[in-house]
N, C-alpha and C positions, 0 to 999 in steps of 0.2 A: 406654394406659399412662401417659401424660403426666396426666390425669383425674384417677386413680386414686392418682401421687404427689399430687399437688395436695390431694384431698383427704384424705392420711394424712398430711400436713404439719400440714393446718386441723385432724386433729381431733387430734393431736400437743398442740398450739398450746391446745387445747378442754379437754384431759384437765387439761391443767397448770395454764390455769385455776380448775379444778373443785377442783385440789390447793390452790391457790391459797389458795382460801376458806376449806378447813381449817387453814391452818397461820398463816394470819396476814400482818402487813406485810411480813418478808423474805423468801417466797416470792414475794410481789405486788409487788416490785421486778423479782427473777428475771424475773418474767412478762412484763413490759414490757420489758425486756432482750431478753427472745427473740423479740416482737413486733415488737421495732425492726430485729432483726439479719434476721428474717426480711423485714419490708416491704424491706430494704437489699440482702437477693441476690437479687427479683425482677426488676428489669431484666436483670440479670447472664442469670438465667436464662429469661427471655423473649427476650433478645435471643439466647441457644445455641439455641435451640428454635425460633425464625426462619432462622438462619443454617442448623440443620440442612435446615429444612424446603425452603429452596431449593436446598443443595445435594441432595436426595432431585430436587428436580422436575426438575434439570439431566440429573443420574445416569441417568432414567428413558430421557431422550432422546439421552444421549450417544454418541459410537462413538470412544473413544479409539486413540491413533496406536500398535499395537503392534508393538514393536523385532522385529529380525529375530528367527527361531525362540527366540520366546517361551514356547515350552514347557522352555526348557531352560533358564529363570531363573527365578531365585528373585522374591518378591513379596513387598512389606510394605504394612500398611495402617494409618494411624494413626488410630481412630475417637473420634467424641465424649466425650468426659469418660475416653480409655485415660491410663492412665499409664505403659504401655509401647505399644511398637510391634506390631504383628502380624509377627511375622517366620517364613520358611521355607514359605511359602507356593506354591504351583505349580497351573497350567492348563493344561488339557488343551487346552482348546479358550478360541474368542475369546468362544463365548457365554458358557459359565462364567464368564469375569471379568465379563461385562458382565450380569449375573444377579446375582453378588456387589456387586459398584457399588449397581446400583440397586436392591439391599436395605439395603446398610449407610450408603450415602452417606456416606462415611469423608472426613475433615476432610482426609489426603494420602494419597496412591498412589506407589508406587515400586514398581522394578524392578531387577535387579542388572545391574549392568556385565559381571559373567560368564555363562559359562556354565559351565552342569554337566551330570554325567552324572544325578543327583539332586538335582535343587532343592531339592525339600522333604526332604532330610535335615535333623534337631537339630543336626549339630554339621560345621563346616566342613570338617572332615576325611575326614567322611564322604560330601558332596557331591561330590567328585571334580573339583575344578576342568579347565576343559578351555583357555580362551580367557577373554579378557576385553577389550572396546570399549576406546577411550583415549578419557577424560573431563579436559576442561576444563570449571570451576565457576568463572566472572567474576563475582564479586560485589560490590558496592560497598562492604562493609565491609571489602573489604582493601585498597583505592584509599589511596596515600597522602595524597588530597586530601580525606580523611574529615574529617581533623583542623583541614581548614578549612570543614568543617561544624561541627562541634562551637564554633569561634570566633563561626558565623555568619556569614562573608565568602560561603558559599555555600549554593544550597537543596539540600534531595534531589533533587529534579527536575533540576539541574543535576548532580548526578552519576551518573543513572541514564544521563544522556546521555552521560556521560565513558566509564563502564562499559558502552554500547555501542559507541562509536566504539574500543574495545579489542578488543571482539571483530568487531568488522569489520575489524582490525586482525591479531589473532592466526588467521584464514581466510586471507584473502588474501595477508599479507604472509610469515605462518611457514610455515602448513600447505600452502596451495599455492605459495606463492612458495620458499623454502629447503627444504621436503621434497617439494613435489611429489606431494600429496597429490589426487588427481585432486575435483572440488566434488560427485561423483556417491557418493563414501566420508564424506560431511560431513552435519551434520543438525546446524543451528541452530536454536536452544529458547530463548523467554523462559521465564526459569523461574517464571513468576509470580510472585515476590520482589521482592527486590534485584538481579537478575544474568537471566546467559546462561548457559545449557550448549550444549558445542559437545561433540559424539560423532563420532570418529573410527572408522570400519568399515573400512577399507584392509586386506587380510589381512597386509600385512607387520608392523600395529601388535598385532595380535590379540593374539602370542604375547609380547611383549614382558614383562619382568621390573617389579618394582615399582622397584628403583633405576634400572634406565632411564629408567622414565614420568617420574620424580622429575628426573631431568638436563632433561630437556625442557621441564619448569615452570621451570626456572631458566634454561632455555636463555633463555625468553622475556623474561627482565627485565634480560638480562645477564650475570645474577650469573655471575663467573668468567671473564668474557670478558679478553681478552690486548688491555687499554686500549693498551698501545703498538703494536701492530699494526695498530690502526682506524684508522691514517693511515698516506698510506707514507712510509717515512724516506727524504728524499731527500739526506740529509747525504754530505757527502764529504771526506775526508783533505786538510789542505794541511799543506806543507812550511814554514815563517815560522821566521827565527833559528835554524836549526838542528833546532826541534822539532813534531812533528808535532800538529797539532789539527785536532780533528773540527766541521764548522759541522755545528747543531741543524735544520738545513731540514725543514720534514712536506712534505707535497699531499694535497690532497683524491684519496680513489679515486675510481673512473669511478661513474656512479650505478647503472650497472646490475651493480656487483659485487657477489656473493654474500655473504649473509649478513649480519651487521652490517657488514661493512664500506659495501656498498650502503647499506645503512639510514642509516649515519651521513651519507655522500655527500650522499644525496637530502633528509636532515632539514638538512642544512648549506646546500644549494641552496637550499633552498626559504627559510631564513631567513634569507640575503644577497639574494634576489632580492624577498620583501617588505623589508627594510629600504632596499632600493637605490629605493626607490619613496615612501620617507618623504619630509619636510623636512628639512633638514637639523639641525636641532635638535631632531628627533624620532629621528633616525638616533643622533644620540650619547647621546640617552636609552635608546635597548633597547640598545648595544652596553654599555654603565653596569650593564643588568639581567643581563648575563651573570655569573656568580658568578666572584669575583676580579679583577673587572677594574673600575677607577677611570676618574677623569676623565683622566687623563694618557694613562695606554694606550690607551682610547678612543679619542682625540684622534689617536693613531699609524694607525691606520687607516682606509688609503684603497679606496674604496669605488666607484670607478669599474673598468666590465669588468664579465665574465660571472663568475658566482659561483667557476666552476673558475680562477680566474686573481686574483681578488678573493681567496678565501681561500689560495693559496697563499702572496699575499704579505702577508697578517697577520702581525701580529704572532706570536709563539710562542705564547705564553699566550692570546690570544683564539683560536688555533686549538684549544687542549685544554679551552676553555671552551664553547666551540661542541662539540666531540668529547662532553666530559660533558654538557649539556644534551641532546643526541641519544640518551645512553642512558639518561637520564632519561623524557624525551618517549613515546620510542619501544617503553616498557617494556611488555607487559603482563604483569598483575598478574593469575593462575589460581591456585586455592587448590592449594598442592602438596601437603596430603596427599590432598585427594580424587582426583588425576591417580595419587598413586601409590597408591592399595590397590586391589587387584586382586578385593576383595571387596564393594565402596562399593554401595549402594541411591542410585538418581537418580529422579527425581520422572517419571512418566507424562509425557509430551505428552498432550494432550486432555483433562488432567484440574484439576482444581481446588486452588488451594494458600490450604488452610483458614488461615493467618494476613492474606489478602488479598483472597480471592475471585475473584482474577484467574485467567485463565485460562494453564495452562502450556502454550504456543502452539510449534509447530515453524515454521519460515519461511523462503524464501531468503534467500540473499546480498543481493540486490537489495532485498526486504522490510526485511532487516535495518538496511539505510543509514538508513531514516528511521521507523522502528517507533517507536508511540508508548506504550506496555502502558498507559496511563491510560484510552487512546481505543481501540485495539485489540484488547484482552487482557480486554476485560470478558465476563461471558457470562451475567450473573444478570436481564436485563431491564430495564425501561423503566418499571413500574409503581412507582407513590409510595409512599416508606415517610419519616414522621418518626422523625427519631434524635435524641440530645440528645449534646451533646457532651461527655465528662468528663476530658477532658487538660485540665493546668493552664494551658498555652498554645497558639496557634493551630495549628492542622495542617492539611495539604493533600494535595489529591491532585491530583501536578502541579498544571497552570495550569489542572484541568478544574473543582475542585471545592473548597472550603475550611468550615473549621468554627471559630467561636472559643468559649472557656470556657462553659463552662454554654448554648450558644445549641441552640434546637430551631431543625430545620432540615429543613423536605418536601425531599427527591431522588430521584430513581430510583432502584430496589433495585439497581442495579451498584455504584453511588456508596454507596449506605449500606452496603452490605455491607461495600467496601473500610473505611468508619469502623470499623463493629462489629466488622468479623474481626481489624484492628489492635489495638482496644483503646483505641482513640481515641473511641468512644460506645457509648453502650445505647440500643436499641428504645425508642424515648417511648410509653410507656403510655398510654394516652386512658382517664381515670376520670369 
């Protein structure tokens, strides 16, 4: 097939020529026009036609991870040069998908977060929705520390790392710590991207509504939380002159109290007991970094004692400064509308995410701590491919791999692929 275009291009290319000759000099401009634009989308299209070709060899051999009674969700597939999705899709069975795989070797794979009594129904109403997983979607581009990518103070690589250490964050500290989420109902996903998908199966979450999913992606960042309760008021009534006044006293809660309020505790702890460990003129520089607070109020705080005894007797203000940086810190950041539609497509585990080539990998808890998706998540091979590079400035992949403007560059087809699937190079032609 591929042949067969190629040579209906050339003799395209041949006719117009031919026309060419009869008509004179401003066709024979035309013609080199279309000669030029054409030698200009052969990389383009040599390098889709690599890209496919390894995802076909992958596909052939693959056995991806499928979610519980997969015949009762819907399927999408997004193939080479679609313009739409393939949606409404359903399998009988685990060889039919993997039949279809390694025919189509489709650029992404998905799956619905519900279920139905009819998958492949047209129209959603007619599906019959029954249940649906709770999906959290961690992705870096909603990390408020983007914006200091875009400045350059940080790499991507540096926030792929941020954007895990959130979801080893939103496992352990939300899902099994404040709900109680047993780690055997959890399934963490690099999603081959930017991010993590975390899938919740726990039957109490199944049935849940979409504005509920939705309170719980916000549960996580805070938003709404009752800021004066995250400390306990320890103030008390005096009698002075006749009239009654209330002193302002907080205290830190116990660390192991539920919900933010523990969170804040344990972020407060932990950041009085590295600074109790500074120099001393290192100590009044981070107390200086807490937002609102000068050299003066600094200076007010003494910093000898255990953390629970050290921040009680802070100042006011560096105690609600310490409280706000904890619910900053302590945020994570899940796309909330995809936690709340109860109709969302999420990407296969085991399968391949055509703008990277990485592999969409499921993993434990433990895995998760130190997952590297650079080094981990590749799955295309070890065999040399030159690519040339055509971003206008240098790109990377992590600390594994790098490319600068216009440079060719031999790497192994995991590495090239992650360039060419980006969009960060084309297949280097050998003429």
């Amino acid at each position: 097939m591929e042949v067969h275009a190629r040579t209906a291009t050339a003799r395209g290319i041949a006719n117009r020529a031919w026309r060419a000759k009869e008509v004179g000099g401003g066709a024979d401009m035309s013609l080199k026009e279309d000669i030029a634009k054409h030698k200009a989308s052969l990389p383009l299209r040599y390098t889709r036609e690599w890209l496919q070709e390894r995802f076909r060899e992958f596909y052939a051999r693959a056995e991806p991870e499928l979610p519980p009674r997969f015949t009762t969700r819907e399927w999408g597939m997004f193939g080479w040069g679609d313009k739409l999705m393939q949606r409404h899709l359903a399998f009988r069975s685990e060889d039919g998908l993997q039949t279809r795989l390694a025919r189509e070797a489709p650029m992404h794979v998905y799956h619905s977060v519900a279920y139905y009594a009819h998958p492949s129904a047209g129209k959603m109403n007619e599906k019959q929705w029954q249940a649906a997983d709770l999906i959290f979607d961690l992705d870096a581009d909603h990390l408020p520390e983007m914006e200091l990518l875009k400045q350059g103070k940080i790499t991507f690589g540096k926030l792929i790392e941020i954007i895990r250490g959130q979801t080893v964050r939103l496992v352990e500290d939300f899902l099994m710590g404040d709900l109680g989420i047993a780690i055997e109902n959890l399934q963490m996903v690099f999603s081959g991207g930017r991010g993590y998908h975390v899938h919740v199966r726990a039957p109490v979450v199944l049935g849940l509504p979409s504005g509920a999913r939705r309170e719980l992606a916000d549960y996580l960042t805070g938003l709404g939380a009752d800021v004066e309760r995250l400390l306990h008021d320890a103030g008390h009534t005096r009698k002075f002159k006749g009239k009654h006044r209330t002193t302002g006293e907080l205290r830190l809660p116990s660390t192991d109290a539920p919900g933010w309020q523990g969170r804040v505790a344990r972020f407060a702890s932990a950041w009085l007991t590295e600074t109790q460990a500074l120099p001393a003129k290192e100590q009044l520089a981070r107390l200086k970094s807490l937002p609102g607070i000068g050299s003066t109020m600094a200076k007010r705080a003494q910093l000898d004692g255990t953390p629970q005894g050290v921040f009680d007797a802070l100042p006011r203000r560096v105690q609600t400064a310490l409280r706000d940086a904890a619910l900053i810190e302590c945020a994570v950041h899940a796309d909330e509308p995809v936690t709340g539609d109860l109709h969302r497509l999420i990407r296969l585990p085991g399968t391949l995410h055509g703008g990277t080539g990485l592999l969409a990998q499921s993993m434990t808890l433990e895995e998760l701590r130190t997952f590297d998706p650079y080094r981990q998540a590749t799955a295309l091979g070890e065999a040399p491919v030159k690519v040339r590079c055509v971003a206008g400035h240098p790109v990377a992949m992590g600390d594994v791999a790098s490319l600068k403007p216009d440079e060719v560059t031999e790497m192994p087809a995991s590495q090239g692929a992650y360039f060419m699937a980006r969009g960060f190079a084309t297949l280097e032609i050998e003429t």
